[in-house]
C-alpha positions in Angstrom: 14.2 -63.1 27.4 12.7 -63.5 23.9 12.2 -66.9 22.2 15.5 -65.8 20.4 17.5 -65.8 23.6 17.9 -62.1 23.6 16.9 -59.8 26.3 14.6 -57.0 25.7 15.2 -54.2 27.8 13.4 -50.6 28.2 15.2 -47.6 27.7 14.3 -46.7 31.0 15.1 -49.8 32.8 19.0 -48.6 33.7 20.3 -51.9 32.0 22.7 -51.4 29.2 24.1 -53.5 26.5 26.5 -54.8 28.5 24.2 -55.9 31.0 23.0 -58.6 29.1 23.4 -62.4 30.2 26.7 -63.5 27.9 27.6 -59.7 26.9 26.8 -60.6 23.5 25.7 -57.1 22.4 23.0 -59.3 20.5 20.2 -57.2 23.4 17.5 -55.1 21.6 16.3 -51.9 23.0 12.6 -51.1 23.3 12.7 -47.4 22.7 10.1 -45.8 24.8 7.9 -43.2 23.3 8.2 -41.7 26.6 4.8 -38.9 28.0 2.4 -38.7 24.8 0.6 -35.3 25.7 2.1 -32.0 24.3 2.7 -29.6 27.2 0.8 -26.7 25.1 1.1 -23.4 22.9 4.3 -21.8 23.1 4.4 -18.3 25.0 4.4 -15.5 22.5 7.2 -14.0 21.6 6.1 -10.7 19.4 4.8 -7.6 21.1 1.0 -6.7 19.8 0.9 -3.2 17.8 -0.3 -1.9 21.0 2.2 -3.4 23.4 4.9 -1.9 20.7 3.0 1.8 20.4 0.0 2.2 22.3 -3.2 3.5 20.3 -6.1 5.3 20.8 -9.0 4.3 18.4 -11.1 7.3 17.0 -14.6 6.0 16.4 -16.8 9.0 15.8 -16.2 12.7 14.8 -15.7 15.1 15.4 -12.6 14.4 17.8 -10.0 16.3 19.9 -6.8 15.1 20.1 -5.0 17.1 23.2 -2.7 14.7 24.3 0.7 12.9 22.1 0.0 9.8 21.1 -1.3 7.8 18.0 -4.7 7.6 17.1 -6.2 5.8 14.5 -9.6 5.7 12.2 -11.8 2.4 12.9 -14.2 2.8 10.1 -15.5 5.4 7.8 -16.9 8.7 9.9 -19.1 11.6 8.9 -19.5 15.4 10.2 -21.4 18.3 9.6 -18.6 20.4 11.2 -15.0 19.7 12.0 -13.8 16.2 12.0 -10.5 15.7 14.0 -9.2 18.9 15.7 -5.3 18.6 16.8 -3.9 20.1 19.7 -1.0 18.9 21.2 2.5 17.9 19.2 3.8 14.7 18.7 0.5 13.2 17.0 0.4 10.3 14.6 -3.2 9.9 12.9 -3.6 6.7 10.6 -6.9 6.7 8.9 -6.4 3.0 8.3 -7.3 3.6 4.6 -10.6 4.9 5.4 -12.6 8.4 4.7 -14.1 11.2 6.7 -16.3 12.9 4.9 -18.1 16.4 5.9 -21.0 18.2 4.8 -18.8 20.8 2.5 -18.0 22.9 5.7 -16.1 23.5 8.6 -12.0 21.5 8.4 -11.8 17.9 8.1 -8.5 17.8 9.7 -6.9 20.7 11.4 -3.8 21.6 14.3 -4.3 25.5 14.4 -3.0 26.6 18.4 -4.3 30.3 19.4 -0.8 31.1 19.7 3.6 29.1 19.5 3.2 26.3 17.3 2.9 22.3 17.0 5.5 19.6 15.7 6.2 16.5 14.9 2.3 15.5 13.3 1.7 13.2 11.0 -1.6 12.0 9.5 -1.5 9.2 6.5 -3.0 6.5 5.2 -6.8 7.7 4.1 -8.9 9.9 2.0 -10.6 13.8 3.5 -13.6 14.7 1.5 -16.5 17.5 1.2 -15.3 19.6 3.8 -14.7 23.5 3.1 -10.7 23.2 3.8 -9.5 19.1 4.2 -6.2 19.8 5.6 -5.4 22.7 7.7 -2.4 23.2 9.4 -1.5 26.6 11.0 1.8 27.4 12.3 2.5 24.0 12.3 6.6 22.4 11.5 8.2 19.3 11.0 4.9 17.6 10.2 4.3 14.9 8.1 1.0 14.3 5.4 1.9 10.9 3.4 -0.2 8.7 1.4 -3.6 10.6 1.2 -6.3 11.4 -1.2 -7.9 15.0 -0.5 -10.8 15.6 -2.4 -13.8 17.1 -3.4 -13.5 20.1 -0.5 -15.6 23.3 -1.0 -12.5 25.7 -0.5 -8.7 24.4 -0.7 -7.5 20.8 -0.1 -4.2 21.2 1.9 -4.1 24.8 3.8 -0.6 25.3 5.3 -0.4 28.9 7.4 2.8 30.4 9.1 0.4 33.5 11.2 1.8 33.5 15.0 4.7 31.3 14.2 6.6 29.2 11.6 4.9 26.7 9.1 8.2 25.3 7.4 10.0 21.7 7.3 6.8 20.0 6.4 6.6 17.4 3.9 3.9 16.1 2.2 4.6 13.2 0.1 2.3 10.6 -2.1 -0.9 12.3 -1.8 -3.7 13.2 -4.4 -5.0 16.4 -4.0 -7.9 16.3 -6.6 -11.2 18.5 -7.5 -11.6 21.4 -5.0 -12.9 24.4 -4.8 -9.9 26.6 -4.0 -6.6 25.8 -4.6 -5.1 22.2 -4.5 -2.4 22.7 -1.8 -2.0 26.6 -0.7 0.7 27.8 1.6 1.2 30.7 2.7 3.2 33.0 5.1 1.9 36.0 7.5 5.5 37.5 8.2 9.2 36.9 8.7 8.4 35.2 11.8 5.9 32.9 10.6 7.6 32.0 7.7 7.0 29.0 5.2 10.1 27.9 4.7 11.7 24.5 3.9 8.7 22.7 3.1 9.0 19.5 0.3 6.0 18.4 -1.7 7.0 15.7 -3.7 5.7 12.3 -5.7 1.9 13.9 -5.3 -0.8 14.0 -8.0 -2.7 17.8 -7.9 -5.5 17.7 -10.5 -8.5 19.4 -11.1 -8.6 21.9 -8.8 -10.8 25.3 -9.2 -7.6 27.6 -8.7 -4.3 26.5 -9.0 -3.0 23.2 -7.8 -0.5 24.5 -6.1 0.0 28.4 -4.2 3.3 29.7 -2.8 2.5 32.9 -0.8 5.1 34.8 0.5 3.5 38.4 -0.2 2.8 41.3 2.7 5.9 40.7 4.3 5.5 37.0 4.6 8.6 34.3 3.7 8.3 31.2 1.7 11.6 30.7 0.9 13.8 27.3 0.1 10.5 25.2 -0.2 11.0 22.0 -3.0 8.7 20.8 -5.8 9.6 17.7 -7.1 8.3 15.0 -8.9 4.9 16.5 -8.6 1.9 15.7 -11.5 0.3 19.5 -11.7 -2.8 18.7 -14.3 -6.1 20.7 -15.5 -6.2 23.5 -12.6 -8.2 26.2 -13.0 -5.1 28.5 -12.7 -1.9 27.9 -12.8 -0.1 24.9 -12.0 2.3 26.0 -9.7 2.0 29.6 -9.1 5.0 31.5 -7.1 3.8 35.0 -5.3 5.8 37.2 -3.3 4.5 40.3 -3.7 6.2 42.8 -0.6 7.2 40.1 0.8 9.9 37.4 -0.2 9.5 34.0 -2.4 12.9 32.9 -3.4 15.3 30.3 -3.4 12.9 28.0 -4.8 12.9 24.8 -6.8 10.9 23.5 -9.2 11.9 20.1 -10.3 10.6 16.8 -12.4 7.2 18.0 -12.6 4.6 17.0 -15.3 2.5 20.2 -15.6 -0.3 19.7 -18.2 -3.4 20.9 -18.9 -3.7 24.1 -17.1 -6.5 27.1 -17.6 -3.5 30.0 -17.1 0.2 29.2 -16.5 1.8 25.7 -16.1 4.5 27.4 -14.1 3.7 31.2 -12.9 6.6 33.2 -11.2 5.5 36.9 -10.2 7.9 40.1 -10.0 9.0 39.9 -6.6 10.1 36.2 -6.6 13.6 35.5 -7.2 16.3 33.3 -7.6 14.1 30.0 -8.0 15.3 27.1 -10.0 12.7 25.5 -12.1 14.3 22.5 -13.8 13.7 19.7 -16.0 10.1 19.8 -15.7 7.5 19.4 -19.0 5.3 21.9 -19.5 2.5 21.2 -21.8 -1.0 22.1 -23.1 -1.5 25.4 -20.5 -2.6 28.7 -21.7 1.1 29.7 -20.8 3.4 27.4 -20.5 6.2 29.4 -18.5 5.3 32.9 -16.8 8.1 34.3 -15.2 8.3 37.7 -14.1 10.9 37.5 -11.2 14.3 38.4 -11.4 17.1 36.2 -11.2 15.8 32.6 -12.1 17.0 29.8 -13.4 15.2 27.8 -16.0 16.9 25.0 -16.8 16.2 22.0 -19.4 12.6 22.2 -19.5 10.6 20.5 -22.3 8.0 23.6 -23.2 6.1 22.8 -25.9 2.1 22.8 -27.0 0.8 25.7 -24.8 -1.1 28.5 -26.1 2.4 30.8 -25.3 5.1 28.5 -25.0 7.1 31.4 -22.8 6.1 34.8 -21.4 9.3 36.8 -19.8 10.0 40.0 -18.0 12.2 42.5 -20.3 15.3 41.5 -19.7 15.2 38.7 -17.2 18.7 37.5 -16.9 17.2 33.9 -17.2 19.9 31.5 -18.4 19.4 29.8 -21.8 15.5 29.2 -21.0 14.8 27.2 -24.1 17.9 25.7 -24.7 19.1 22.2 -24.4 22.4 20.8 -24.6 24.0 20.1 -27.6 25.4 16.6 -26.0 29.3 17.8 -27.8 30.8 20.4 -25.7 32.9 21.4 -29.1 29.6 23.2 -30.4 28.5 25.0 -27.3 25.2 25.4 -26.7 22.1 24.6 -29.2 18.9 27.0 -28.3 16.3 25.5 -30.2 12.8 27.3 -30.5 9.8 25.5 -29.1 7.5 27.9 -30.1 7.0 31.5 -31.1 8.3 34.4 -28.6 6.7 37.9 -28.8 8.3 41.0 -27.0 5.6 43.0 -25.1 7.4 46.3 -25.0 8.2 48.8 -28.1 12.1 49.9 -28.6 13.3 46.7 -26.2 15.3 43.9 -27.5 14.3 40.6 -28.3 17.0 38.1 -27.5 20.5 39.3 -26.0 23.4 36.2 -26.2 25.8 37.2 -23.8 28.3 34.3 -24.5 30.6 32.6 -26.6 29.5 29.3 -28.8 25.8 29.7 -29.1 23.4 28.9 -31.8 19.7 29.6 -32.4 18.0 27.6 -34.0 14.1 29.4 -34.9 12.8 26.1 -35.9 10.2 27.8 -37.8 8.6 30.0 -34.9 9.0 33.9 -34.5 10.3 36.2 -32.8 7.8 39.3 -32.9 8.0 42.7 -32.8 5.2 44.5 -29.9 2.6 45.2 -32.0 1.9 41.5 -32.0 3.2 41.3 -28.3 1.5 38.9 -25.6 5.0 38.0 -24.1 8.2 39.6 -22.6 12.0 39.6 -24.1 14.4 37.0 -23.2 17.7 37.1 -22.2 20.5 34.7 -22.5 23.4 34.9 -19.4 25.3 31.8 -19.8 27.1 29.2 -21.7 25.0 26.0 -19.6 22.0 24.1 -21.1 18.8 24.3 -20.6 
């Protein structure tokens, strides 16, 4: 009882209100604070990366990967021959943002069986430097490269071979392929079997490379057919920027699309005779010795800016490439505007220079020329249809 005549009772004591002496309801609990000490860290309940996908840590080179599994980089590692050899399917290799670096020979990363084929690889996330080759993948498909720098190798920077079997459905995405000694990515096909097909290369920067950034080798009976180009930053190559080959063999069906191709010693875009029925498409072409090379039958060139190279535009006689120069008009009433970026030369006495095989066109010169052979460096063009380009 407090001096106040009111009971004080604890919450624990089992006496309610209306235990009190008179029922008055005037009774005051004394809350208890109950057990003070916490009863500890609460279970996790997130998985670890490694409970999620176990991984193997690769701590020194060079390193055989035979089993499937992911692997990853835990530092920066150095070889004088091979770094990380590949030889089993369903491989995930994160670099972790690191390097490997060799001793400009031997591969820094390679998946090359004696015979079939891999799938399913994919290496990301780091930077392969001074080996002879820094990517090699042979006969490899459905493979992943994403969000690597490849650099600063004695011979090519991304090597991708079809020889005992297929090399196609690859994509290589987000990666700089910058400074070495052979071409920036080269792919290339041994036969029909082993074709290239279906690859996509796509938001990558390809600078600076001795030959051409990129190489597209279907010749000798290989394939490389339906592969994509897109989005792609093809800059100061030795060669060309993206150079299409095919020759007895077969290199069509190709696309060249959004590319920035600037800069380069011989074409910014190179298609040879025996590649056909490529698209290359909205791309700008600028500052090359040539800026468009195309030699293949077939092709179409559509809205490309071409402008600034040494020859703006070097065709095969009679290359039923539709309205190469051109560039819509934005009024369908006036058909189609094809406006000179620079001068075209035919290379052949007694051929024609520009054949318009469609209603509703105008050619506009724009000052440039169109020159008879004895000043020739470049083939005729034709125009086959009525769309823009």
């Amino acid at each position: 009882m407090s001096e106040h005549g009111r009971k004080i009772h604890s919450e624990n004591s089992g006496i309610s209100c209306g235990d009190c002496t008179g029922g008055c309801g005037d009774c005051e609990y004394n809350l208890g604070a109950g057990e003070l000490t916490p009863p500890g860290a609460p279970a996790p309940t997130m998985k670890t990366l490694d409970q999620v996908e176990p991984r193997t840590p690769i701590g020194s080179l060079p390193f055989t990967i035979s089993q499937p599994g992911s692997y990853y980089l835990t530092g920066p590692l150095t070889s004088s021959g091979d770094g990380i050899t590949v030889n089993s399917d369903n491989v995930t290799i994160d670099l972790m943002g690191f390097t490997i670096q060799g001793a400009d020979a031997a591969t820094g990363i390679q998946a090359t069986p004696s015979s079939g084929g891999f799938k399913a690889l994919t290496i990301k996330n780091g930077c392969v430097s001074r080996f002879s080759t820094g990517l090699y993948w042979h006969n490899v498909e459905r493979s992943v490269l994403a969000d690597l720098i490849v650099e600063r190798n004695a011979s090519h920077g991304i090597y991708i071979r079809g020889q005992f079997g297929p090399a196609g459905n690859n994509r290589i995405e987000r990666c700089t392929i910058a400074k070495n000694g052979g071409c920036g990515l080269l792919i290339s096909s041994y036969s029909i079997e082993a074709s290239c097909n279906g690859n996509r290369i796509q938001d990558c920067s390809i600078s600076q490379n001795t030959q051409s950034g990129v190489e597209l080798d279907g010749s000798s009976s290989g394939q490389c057919d339906g592969n994509v180009f897109e989005k792609l930053a093809v800059n100061k190559n030795g060669a060309s920027g993206v150079y299409l080959y095919g020759s007895s063999g077969s290199c069509k069906g190709n696309t060249i699309k959004g590319c920035n191709l600037e800069g380069n010693v011989e074409s910014g875009i190179e298609i040879s005779a025996d590649c056909k029925q490529n698209r290359i498409e909205g791309n700008s072409v600028a500052a090359n010795g040539k800026g468009l090379e195309i030699y293949g039958s077939g092709n179409y060139v559509a809205d490309n800016v071409v402008a600034g190279n040494t020859d703006n535009y070097d065709f095969s006689q009679g290359q039923p490439i539709e309205h190469s120069v051109g560039r819509d008009t934005g009024n369908p009433g006036l058909g189609l505007l094809v406006k000179f970026a620079g001068s075209l030369k035919c290379a052949e006495a007694e051929k024609d220079g520009i054949t318009v095989n469609a209603n509703n066109v105008t050619i506009d010169l724009a000052g440039h020329d169109s020159s008879d052979p004895e000043q020739a460096v470049s083939g005729a063009m034709e125009l086959a249809g009525t769309r823009t380009i």
